[in-house]
KEZA-119244 format. One record per residue (C-alpha): residue number from 0; residue in one letter; z, x, y. Coordinates in nm, 2 decimals, decimal comma. Each point is the difference from the previous one (the first is absolute). Layout:
<rec num="NUM" residuo="A" Z="Z" X="X" Y="Y"/>
...
//
This chain:
<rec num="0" residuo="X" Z="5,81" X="7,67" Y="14,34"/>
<rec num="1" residuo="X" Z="-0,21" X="0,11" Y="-0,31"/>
<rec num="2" residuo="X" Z="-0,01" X="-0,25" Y="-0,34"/>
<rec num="3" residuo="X" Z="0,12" X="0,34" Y="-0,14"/>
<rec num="4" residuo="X" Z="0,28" X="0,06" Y="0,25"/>
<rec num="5" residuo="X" Z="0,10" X="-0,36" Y="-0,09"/>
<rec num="6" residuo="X" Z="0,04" X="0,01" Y="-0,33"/>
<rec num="7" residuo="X" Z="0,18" X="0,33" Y="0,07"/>
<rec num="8" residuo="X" Z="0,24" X="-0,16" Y="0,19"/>
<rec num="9" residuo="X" Z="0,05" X="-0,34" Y="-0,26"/>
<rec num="10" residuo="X" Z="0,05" X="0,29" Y="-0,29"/>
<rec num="11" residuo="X" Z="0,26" X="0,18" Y="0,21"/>
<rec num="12" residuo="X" Z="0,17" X="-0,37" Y="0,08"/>
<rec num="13" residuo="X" Z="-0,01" X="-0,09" Y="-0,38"/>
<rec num="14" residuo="X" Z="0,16" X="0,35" Y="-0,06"/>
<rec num="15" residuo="X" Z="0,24" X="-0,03" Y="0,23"/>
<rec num="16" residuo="X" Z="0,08" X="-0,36" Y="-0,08"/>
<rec num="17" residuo="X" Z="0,06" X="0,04" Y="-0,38"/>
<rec num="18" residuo="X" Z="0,21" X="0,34" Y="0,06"/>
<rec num="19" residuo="X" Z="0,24" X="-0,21" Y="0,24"/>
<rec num="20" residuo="X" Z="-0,01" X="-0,23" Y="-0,31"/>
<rec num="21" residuo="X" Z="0,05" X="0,26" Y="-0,24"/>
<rec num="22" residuo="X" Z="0,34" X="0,12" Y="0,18"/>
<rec num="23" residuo="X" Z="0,09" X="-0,31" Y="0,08"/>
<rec num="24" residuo="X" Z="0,04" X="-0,13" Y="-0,33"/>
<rec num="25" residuo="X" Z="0,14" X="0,34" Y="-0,17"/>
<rec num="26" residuo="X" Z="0,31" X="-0,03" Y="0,26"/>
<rec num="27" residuo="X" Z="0,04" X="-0,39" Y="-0,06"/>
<rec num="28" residuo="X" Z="0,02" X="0,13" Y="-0,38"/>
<rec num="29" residuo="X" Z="0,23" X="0,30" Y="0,06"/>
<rec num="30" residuo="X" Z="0,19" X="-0,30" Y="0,17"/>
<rec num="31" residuo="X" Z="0,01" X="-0,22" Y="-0,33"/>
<rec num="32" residuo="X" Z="0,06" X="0,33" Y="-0,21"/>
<rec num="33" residuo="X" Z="0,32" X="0,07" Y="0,24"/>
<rec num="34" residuo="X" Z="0,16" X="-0,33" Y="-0,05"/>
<rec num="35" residuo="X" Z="-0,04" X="-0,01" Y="-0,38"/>
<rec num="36" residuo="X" Z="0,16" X="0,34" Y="0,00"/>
<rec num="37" residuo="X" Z="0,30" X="-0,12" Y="0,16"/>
<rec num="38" residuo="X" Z="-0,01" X="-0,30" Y="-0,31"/>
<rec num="39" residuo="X" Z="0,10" X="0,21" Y="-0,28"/>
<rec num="40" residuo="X" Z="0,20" X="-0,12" Y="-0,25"/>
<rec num="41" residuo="X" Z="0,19" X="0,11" Y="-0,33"/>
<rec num="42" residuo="X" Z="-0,19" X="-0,02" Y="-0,33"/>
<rec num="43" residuo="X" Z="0,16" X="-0,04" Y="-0,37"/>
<rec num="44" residuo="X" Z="0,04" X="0,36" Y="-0,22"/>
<rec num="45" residuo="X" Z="0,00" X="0,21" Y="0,30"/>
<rec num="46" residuo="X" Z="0,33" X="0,19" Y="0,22"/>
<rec num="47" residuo="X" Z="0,05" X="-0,25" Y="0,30"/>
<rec num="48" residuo="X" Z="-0,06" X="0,24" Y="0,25"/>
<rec num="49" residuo="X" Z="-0,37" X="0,02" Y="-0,13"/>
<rec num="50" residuo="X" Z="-0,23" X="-0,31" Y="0,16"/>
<rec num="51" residuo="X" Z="-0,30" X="-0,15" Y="-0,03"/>
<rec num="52" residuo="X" Z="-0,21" X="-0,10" Y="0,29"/>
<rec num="53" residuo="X" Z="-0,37" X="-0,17" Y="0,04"/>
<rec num="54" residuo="X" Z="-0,10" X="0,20" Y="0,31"/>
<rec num="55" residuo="X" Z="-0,31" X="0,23" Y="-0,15"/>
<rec num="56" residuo="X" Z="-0,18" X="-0,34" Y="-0,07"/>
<rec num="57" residuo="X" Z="-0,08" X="-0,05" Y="0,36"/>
<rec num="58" residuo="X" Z="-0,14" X="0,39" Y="0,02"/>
<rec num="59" residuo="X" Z="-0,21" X="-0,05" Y="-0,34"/>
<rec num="60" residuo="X" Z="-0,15" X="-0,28" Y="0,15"/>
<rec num="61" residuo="X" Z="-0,13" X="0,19" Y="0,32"/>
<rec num="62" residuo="X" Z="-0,10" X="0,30" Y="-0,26"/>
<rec num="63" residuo="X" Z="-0,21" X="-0,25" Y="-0,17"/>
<rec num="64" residuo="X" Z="-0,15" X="-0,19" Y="0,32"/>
<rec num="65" residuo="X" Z="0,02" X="0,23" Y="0,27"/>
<rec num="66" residuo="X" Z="0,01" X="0,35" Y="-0,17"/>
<rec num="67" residuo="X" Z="0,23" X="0,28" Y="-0,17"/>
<rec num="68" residuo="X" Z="0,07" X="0,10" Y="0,32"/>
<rec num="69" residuo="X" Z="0,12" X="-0,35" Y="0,14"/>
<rec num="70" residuo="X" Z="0,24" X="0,00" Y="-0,29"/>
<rec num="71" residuo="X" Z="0,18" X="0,32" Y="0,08"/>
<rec num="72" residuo="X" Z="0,02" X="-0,09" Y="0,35"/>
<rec num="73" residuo="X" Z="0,15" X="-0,33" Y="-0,14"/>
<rec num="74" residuo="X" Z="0,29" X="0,24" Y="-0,18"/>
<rec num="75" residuo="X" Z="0,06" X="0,22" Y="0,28"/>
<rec num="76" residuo="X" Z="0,08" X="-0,27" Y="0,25"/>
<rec num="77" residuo="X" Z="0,20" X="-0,17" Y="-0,23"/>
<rec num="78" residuo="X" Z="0,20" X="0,27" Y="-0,06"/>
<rec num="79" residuo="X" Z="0,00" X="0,11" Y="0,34"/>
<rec num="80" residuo="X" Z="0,14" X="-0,34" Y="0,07"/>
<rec num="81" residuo="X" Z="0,24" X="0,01" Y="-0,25"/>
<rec num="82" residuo="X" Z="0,14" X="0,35" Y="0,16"/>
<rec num="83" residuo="X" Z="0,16" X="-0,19" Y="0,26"/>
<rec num="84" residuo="X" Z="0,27" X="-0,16" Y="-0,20"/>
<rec num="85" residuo="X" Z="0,02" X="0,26" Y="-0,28"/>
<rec num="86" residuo="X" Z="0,33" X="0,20" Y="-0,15"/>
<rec num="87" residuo="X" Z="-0,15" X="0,26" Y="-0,22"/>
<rec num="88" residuo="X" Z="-0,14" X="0,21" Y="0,29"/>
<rec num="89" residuo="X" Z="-0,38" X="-0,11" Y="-0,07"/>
<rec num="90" residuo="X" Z="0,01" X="0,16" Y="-0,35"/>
<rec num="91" residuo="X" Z="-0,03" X="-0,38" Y="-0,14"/>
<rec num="92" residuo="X" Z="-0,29" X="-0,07" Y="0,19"/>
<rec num="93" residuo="X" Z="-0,18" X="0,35" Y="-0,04"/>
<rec num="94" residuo="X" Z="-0,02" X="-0,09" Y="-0,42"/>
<rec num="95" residuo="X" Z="-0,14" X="-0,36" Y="0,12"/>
<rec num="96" residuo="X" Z="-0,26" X="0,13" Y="0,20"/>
<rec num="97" residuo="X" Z="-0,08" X="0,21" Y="-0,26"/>
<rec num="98" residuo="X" Z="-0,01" X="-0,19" Y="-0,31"/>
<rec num="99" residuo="X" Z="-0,17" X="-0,24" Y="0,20"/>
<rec num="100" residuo="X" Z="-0,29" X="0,21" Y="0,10"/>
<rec num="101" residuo="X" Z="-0,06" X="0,08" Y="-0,37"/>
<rec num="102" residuo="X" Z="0,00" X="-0,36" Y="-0,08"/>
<rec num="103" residuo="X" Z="-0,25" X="-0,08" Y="0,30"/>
<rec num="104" residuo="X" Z="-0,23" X="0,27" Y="-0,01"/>
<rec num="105" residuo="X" Z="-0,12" X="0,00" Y="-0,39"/>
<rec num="106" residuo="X" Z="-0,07" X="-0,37" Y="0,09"/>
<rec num="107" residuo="X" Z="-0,15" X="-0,02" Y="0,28"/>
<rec num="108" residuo="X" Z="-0,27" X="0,30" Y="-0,14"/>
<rec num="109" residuo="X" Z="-0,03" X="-0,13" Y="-0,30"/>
<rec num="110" residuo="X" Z="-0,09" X="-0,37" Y="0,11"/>
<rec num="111" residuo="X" Z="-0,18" X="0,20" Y="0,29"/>
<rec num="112" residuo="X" Z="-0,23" X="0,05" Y="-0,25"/>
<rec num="113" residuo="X" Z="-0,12" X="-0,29" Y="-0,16"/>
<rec num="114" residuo="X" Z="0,16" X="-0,32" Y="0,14"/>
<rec num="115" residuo="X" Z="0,09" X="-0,27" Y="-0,24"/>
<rec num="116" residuo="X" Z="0,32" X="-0,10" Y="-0,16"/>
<rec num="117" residuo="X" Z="-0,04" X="0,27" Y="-0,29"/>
<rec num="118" residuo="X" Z="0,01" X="0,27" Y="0,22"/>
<rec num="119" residuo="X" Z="0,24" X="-0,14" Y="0,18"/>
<rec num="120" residuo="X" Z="0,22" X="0,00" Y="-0,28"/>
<rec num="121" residuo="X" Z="-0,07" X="0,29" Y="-0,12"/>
<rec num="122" residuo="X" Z="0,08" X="0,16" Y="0,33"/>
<rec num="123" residuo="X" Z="0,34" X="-0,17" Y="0,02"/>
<rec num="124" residuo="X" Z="0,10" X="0,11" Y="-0,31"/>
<rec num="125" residuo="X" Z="-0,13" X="0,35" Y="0,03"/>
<rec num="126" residuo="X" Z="0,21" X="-0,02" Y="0,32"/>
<rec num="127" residuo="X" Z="0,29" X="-0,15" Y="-0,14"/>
<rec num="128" residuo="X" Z="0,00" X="0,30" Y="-0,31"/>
<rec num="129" residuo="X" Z="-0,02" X="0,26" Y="0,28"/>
<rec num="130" residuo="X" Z="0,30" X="-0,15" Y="0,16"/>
<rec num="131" residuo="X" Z="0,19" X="0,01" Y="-0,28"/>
<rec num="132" residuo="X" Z="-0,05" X="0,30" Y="-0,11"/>
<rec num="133" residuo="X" Z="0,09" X="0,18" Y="0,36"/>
<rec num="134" residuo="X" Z="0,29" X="-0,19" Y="0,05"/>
<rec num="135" residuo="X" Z="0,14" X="0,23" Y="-0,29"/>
<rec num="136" residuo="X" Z="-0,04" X="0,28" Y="0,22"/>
<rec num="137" residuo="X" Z="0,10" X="-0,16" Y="0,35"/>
<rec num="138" residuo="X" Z="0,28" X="-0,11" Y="-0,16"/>
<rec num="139" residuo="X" Z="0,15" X="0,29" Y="-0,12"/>
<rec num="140" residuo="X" Z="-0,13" X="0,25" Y="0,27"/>
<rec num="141" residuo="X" Z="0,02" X="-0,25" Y="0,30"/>
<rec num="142" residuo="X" Z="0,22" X="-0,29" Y="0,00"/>
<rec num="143" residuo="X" Z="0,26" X="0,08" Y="-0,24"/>
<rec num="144" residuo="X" Z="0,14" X="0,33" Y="0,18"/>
<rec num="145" residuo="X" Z="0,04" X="-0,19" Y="0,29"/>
<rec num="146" residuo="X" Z="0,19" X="-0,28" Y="-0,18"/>
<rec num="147" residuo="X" Z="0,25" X="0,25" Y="-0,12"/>
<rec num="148" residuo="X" Z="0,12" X="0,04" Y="0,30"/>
<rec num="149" residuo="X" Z="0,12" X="-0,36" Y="0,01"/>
<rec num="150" residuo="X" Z="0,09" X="-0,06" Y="-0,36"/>
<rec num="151" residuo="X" Z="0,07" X="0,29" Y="-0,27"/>
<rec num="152" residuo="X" Z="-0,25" X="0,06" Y="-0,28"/>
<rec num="153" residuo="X" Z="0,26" X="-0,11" Y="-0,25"/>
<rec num="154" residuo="X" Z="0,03" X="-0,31" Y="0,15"/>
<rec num="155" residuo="X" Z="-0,39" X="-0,06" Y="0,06"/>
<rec num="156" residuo="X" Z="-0,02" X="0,11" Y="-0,38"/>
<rec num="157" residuo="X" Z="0,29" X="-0,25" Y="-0,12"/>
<rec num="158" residuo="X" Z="-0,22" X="-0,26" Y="0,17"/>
<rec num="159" residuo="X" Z="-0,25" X="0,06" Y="-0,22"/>
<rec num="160" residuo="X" Z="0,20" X="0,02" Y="-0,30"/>
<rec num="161" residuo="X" Z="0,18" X="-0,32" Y="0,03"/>
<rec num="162" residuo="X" Z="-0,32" X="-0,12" Y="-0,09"/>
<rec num="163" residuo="X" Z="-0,11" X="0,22" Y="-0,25"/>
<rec num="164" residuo="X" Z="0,29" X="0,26" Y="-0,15"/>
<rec num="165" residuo="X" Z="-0,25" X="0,29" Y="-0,13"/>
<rec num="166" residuo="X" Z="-0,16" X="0,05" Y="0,39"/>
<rec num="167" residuo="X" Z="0,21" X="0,35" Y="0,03"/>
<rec num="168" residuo="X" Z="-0,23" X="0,15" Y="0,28"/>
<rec num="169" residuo="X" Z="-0,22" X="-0,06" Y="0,31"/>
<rec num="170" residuo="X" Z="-0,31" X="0,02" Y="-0,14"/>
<rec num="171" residuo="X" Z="0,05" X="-0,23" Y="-0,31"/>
<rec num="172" residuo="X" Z="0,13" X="-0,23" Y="0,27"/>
<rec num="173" residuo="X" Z="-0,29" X="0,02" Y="0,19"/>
<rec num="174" residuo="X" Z="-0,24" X="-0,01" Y="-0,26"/>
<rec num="175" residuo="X" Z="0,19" X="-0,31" Y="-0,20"/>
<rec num="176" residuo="X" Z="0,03" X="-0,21" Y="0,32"/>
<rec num="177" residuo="X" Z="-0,16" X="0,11" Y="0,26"/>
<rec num="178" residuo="X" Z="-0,37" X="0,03" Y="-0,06"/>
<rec num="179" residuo="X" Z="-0,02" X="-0,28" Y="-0,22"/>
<rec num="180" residuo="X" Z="0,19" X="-0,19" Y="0,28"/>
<rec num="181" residuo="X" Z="-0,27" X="0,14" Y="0,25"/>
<rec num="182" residuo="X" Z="-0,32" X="-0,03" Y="-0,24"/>
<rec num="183" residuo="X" Z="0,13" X="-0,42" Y="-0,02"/>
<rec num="184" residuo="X" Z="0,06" X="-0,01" Y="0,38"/>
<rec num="185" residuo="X" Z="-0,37" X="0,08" Y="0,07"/>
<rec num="186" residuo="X" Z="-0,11" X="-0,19" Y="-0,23"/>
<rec num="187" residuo="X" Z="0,17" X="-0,29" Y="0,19"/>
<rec num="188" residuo="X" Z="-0,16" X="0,07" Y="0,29"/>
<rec num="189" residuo="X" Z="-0,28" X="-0,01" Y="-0,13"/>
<rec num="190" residuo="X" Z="0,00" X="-0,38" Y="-0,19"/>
<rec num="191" residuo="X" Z="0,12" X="-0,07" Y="0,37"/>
<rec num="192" residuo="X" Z="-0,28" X="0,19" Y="0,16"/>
<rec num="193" residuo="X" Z="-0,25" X="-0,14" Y="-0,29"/>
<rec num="194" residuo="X" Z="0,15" X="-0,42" Y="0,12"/>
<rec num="195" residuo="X" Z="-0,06" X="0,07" Y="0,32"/>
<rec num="196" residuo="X" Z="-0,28" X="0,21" Y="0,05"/>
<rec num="197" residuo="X" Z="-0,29" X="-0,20" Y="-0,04"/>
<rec num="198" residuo="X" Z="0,17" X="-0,27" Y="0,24"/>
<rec num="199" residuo="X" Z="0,08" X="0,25" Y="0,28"/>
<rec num="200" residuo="X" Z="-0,33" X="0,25" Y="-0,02"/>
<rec num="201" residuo="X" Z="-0,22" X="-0,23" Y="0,25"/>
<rec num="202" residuo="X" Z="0,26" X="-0,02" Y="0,22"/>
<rec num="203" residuo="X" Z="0,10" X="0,38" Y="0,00"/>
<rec num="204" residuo="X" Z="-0,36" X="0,08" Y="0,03"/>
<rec num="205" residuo="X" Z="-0,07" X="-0,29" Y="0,25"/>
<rec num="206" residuo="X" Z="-0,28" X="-0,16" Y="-0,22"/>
<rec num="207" residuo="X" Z="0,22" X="-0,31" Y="-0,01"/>
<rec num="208" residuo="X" Z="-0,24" X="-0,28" Y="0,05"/>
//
């Protein structure tokens, strides 16, 4: 065999080797991400049946080592997962997947492009701003019409007004609670992700020495 067809062969090996890697480490993630889903809990100033949950910290992590596209894999699986014990018809997990994916993919691009801790940051926030913002929208479009048909609006809405009287809508509800809810939930994940990261990247990359 040829030095050229040799070093064909160890490129295609490497390849190989670090793509097994690669998937390897974004289902042992999606894994992580599952559990922590299932580990909500109930948070002050907020109607009970609204949780808060650590699981995008596992995908922001494989946005930042492996890739944007690691991290959405990392949400759908998760959430795929999580379809298997759910009671709101998938609706629950839909928003997840997709406030998660706008969390993950601003990220992961941003930090694609220069990679320190400042655009790392940066990233996470942008991410965490965009996944905000949309949960407005999936809220009220998405999750919300389905959860009518388990608990009347009026009730959802007195929820929210036990809290705070003048919330006489959805979208005031929404907008009062739930995006600054979401906007501090990423940003949770991401002082997790920011801990961890730098302890976990050799290994997720297999550069531990």
């Amino acid at each position: 065999m040829s030095e050229q067809a040799v070093r064909s062969t160890n490129k295609k090996k490497v390849f190989s080797g670090a793509r097994i890697r690669k998937l390897t480490v974004t289902a042992l993630l999606a894994a992580v991400s599952a559990v922590l889903m299932f580990l909500d809990f109930s948070v002050p100033l907020m109607p009970s049946f609204i949780k808060m949950d650590l699981s995008d910290f596992p995908a922001l992590i494989a946005s930042f080592s492996l890739g944007p596209l690691s991290g959405v894999m990392v949400c759908l699986l998760k959430n795929l997962i999580n379809l298997l014990t759910t009671s709101t018809g998938g609706v629950g997990e839909l928003s997840n997947f997709i406030l998660g994916c706008f969390l993950v993919i601003p990220a992961g691009l941003i930090y694609k492009h220069k990679k320190n801790r400042k655009f790392a940051f940066l990233g996470a926030l942008t991410g965490a701003c965009c996944m905000a913002v949309f949960s407005l929208f999936t809220n009220y479009f998405i999750v919300y019409p389905v959860y009518t048909n388990f608990m009347p609006m009026d009730a959802i809405l007195a929820a929210y007004q036990a809290i705070l009287p003048s919330v006489d809508n959805l979208w005031k509800a929404l907008l009062v609670f739930n995006v600054p809810f979401t906007f501090i939930k990423g940003m949770l994940c991401t002082v997790v992700t920011f801990i961890l990261y730098k302890r976990l990247s050799p290994v997720l990359k297999g550069k531990a020495g």
